[in-house]
N, C-alpha and C positions, 0 to 999 in steps of 0.2 A: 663611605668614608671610614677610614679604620682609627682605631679609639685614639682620641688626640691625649686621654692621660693617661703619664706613665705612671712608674713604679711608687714619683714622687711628685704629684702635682700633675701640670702643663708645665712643660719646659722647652727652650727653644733657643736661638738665635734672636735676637730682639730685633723688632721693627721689618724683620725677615719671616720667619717660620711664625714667631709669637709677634705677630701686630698691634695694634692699636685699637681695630678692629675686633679683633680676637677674643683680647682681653674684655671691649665692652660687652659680649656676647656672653663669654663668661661671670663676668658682672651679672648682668641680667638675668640668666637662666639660675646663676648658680643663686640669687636673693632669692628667685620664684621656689625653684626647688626646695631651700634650705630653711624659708620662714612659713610655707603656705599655712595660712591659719590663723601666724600671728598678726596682733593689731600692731600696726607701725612697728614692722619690724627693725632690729636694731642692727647691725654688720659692720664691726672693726676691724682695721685697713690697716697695717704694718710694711715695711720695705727695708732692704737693707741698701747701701749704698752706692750701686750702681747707677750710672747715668742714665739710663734707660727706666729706673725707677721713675723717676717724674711722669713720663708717657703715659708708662702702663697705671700705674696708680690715677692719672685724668680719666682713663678710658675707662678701666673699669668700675670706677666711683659713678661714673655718669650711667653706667649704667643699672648698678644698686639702684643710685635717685631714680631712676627710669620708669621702676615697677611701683615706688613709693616709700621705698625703705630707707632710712635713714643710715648714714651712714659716718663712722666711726675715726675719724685720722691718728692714726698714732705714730705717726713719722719714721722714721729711720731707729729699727730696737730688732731683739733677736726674734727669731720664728717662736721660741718656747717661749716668750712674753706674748705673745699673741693667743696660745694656747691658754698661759695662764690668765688672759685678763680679760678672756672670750669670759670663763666662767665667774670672774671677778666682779666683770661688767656686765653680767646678767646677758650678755648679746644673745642674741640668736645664732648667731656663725660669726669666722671670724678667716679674716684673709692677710696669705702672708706672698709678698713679692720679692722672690728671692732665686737664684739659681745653685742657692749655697757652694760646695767648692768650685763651683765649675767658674772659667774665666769668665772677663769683664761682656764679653760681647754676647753671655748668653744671658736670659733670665727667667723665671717662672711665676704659676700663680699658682698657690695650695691654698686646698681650702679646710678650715676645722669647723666641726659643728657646734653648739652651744656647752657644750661639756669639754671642750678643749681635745677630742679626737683627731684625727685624720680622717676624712668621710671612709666610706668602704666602696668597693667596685662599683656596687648597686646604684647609690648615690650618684658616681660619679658617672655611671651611664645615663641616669636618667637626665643629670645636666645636660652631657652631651645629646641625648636624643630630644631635648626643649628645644638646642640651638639648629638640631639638623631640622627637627618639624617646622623649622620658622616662627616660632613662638607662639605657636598656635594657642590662644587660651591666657597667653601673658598678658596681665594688662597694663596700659599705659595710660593713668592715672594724667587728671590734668587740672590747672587751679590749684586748690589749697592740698591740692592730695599729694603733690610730687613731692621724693624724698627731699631732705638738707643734709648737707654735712656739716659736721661738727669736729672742730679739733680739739683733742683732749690732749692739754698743756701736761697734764701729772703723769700720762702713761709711763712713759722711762725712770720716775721714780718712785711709783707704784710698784711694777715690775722687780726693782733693784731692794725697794723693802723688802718683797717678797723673797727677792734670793739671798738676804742676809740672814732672814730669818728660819731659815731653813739647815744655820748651823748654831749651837748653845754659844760656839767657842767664839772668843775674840782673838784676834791672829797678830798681837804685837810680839816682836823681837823676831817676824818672821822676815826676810829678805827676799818677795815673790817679782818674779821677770814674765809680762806678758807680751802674749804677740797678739795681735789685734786682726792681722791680716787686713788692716782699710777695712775691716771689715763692720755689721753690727752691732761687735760688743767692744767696739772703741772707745764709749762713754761709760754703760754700764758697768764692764768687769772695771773699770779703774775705779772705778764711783766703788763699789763696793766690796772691793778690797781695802781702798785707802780708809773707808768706814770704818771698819772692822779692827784695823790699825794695823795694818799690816804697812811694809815699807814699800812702794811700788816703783819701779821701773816696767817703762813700757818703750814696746817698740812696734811698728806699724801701726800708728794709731792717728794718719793722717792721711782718709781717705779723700781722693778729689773726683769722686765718682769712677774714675778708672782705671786705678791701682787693686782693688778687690783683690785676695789672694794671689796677687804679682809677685813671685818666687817668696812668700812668708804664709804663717799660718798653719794649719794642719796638714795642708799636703806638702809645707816645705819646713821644715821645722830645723833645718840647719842653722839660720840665721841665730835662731833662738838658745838653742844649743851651746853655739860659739859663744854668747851673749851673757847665759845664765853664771856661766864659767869665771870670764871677763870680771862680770861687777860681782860675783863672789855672793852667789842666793843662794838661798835654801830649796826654791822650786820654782819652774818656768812651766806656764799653761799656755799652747797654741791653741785658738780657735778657729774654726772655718769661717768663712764668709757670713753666715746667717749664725753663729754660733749655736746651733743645736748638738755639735759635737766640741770636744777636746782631748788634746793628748797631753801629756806631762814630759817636766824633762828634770832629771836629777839631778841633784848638789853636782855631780860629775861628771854632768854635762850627757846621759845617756839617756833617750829616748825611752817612753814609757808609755808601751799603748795600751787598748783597752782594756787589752786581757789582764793584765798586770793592774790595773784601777779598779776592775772588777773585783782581782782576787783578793785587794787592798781593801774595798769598803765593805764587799761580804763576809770578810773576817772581822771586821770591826762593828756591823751590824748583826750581826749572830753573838758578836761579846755583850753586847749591851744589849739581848733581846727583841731586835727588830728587824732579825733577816726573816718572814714568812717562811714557814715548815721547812725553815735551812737552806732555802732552794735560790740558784742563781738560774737567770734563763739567759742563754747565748745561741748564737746559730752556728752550724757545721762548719764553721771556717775559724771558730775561736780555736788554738792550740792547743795540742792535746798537754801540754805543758799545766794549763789552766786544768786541767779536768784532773791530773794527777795531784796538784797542788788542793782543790779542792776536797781530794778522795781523802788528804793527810788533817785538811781541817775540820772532816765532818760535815760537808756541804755536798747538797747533791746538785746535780748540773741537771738542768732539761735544755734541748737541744731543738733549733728551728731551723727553719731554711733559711738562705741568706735575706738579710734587707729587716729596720728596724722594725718593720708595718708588723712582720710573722713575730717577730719577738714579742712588741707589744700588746700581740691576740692571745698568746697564752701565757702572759703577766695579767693580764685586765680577768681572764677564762677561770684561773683560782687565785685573784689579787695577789700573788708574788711581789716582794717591794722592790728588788733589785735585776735587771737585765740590762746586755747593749751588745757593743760587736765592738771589735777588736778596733774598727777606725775611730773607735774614742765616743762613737755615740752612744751614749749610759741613760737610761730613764730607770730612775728612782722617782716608782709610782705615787709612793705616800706625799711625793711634792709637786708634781707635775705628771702631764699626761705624753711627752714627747721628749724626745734626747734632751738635755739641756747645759750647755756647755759651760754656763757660768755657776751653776748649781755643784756641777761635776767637780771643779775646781775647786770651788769651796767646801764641798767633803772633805775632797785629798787632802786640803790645804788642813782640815778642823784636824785630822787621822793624825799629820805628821806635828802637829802642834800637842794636841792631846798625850801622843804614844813620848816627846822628847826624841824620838828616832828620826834618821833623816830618811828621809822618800829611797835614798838608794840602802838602806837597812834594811827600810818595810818593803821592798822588791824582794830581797831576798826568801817572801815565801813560794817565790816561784821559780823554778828555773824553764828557758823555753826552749823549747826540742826546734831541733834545725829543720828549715821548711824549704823543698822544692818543687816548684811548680813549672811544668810544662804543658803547653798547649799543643792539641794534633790537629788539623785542618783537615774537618772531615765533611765529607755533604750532610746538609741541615735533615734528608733521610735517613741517616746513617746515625745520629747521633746517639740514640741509647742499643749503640750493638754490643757497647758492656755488660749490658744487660742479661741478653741474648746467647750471645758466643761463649758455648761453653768451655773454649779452653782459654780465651780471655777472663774469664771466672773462677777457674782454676788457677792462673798465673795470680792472680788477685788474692787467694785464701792461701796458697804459699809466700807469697811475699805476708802477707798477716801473719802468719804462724812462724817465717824468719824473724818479725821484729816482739814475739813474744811479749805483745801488750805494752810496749814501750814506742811502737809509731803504726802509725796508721795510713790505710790507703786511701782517697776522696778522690772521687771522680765524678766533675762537675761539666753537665753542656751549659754552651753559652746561649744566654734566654737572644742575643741580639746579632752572633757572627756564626757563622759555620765553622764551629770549635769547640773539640772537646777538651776541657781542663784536668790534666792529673794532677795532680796533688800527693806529695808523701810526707810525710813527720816522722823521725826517727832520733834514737842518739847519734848516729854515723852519716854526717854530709854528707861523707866520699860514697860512703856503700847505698844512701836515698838517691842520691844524685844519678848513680847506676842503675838502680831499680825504676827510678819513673822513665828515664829515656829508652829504656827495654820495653816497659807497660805502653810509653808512647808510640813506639816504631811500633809494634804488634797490631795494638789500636789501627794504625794508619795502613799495615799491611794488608788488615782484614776489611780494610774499605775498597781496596783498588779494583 
């Protein structure tokens, strides 16, 4: 059987790939694995909005109750509420049903351990190797021993204290526009901006189970855009579906992704003493835009490979407060253990209130180098011949020495298609745009 989880959870097609079955099986192993020891174990249950939530949240509750652990409901809230109230609520684990951006028809199950993590590989194999041994050793508890579930009415505003309180500032005279995407943080981010006193317009904030990021939200953020403009804000925050991430959108209606909110709260957290040893941590695909912007504030950049899981191992490795990636997922450790998309907001939102500046001001400490990327379709043998091929190596440390520390070359295989990705960053569109389609054909020559 090859490992049923990816990069982020179980994720799947619901009631197809990710069944009902599946999920209880998961349930089940994943309580034995995640409590063994404890006396009545405890495991908090979150979902975001999807119709398919109902199912899977039956299935795998029954199966939590299965082994004897009691188990946790927390309804419809973000994935980083879940993180946060694993360790709030003393749980022993905590589970989030979500297939974050991805459409309505797909969904997942992640699992955090009692500290509000993300398990690690190990972990997560030994779940999957309970479920393939057939449980061998699992026990099924009977009489007074079977779990109960319990629904805890306060989580959503538990959760929403917590993320108020994670800014000093109160946000009146602000004008903020959200997008909700139907998604998890349709209750909380309005609950806790309008708290704060800030003015709220919201939009996509009437999910009917399957609308989930249907052309709004983080991966469609034009609506928002046109929006922020329209009623005349000071700043517009997109969330994805499970809000672990967010982007921002300017008084002027331009798009603001991570990199830019990064280099926004690391400046502002180095002013006031709380950026850890200066240091922001992003992964190889944040813009070198960000790293020049950095070098001018006195902030050093540590660099990971793509995906939050690698960020947050070398933020947790020497406690760094600040890291994320460029898709808007930001974890600000000192608050939480995972992206958190309404936390994010309410930084930018504290930054641009605090500074009197508007969001498209405080942009301006960055400017971002033009990015082209093209993919070569090569065999999945074939993929690290960049490596290898030394006049492809050569062609590589000449285009480096063309763009004299002002762009750079990344060349990424795909973990999932037989493809390799170039990547260039430079000041000249016209002249990157040259340079990668040349590195590309080479690439694809030297496979044939």
């Amino acid at each position: 059987m090859s490992r049923i989880f990816g990069t982020d959870g179980v994720r799947g097609i619901a009631n197809s790939e990710l069944t009902a079955q599946l999920a209880y099986n998961l349930g089940r192993a994943g309580a034995y694995v995640l409590t063994e020891g404890a006396h009545k174990p405890k495991i908090i249950v979150g979902k975001d909005t999807r119709i398919s939530g109902d199912m899977l949240e039956s299935a795998l509750v029954a199966g939590i109750l299965s082994v004897g652990a009691e188990a946790i409901i927390l309804g419809v809230i973000p994935t980083p509420a879940v993180a946060h109230l694993a360790r709030e609520y003393g749980a022993d684990a905590g589970v989030m049903i979500s297939a974050s951006h991805n459409p309505v028809e797909y969904n997942g199950i992640k699992f955090f351990n009692g500290n509000g993590y993300k398990l690690s590989d190990e972990l997560e194999d030994q779940i999957q190797s309970v479920i393939e041994g057939g449980f061998k050793g699992v026990p099924s508890p009977v009489g007074s021993q079977i779990g109960r579930k319990r629904i805890e009415a306060s989580a959503l505003e538990d959760y929403i204290e917590f993320a108020k309180n994670t800014t000093p500032f109160k946000l009146e005279g602000l004008k903020i526009a959200l997008d909700c995407a139907n998604g998890a943080a349709y209750a909380a981010a309005v609950q806790a901006f309008r708290d704060l006193g800030a003015e709220v317009f919201v939009i996509n904030d009437n999910p009917d189970g399957t609308n989930i990021n249907e052309k709004c939200g983080s991966t469609h953020p034009e609506e928002l855009m046109d929006y922020v403009v329209r009623k005349g804000c000071d700043i517009g925050f997109a969330f994805d579906g499970d809000a672990d991430r967010c982007l921002a959108v300017d008084n002027k209606g331009n798009l603001v992704n991570g990199d830019f909110i990064l280099a926004i709260c690391a400046k502002h957290l180095k002013e006031i003493g709380r950026l850890k040893d200066d240091t922001l941590v992003v992964t190889v695909m944040s813009n070198l835009g960000l790293d020049i912007a950095c070098k001018n504030l006195g902030i050093n950049v540590i660099k990971t490979k793509v995906g939050d899981r690698y960020v947050l191992e070398e933020m947790v490795k020497e406690k760094y407060s600040l890291g994320g990636e460029q898709s808007g997922h930001i974890i600000f450790l000192e608050n939480n253990t995972t992206g958190d998309g309404l936390v994010t907001a309410l930084q930018v939102a504290s930054v641009v209130k605090k500074s009197g500046k508007t969001l498209n001001e405080l942009c301006s400490i960055m400017k971002e180098l033009p990015q082209v990327l093209v993919n070569a379709t090569v065999p999945n043998d074939k993929k690290n011949i960049y490596l290898i091929d030394e006049e492809i190596k050569s062609e590589i440390e000449r285009m480096e020495r063309l763009m004299d520390g002002k762009g750079r070359v990344l060349i990424r295989p795909s973990g999932t298609e037989p493809l390799v990705r170039v990547m260039l960053e430079g000041e000249n569109q016209e002249e990157i745009d040259k340079l990668a389609h040349n590195l590309a054909n080479m690439i694809l020559e030297k496979c044939k």
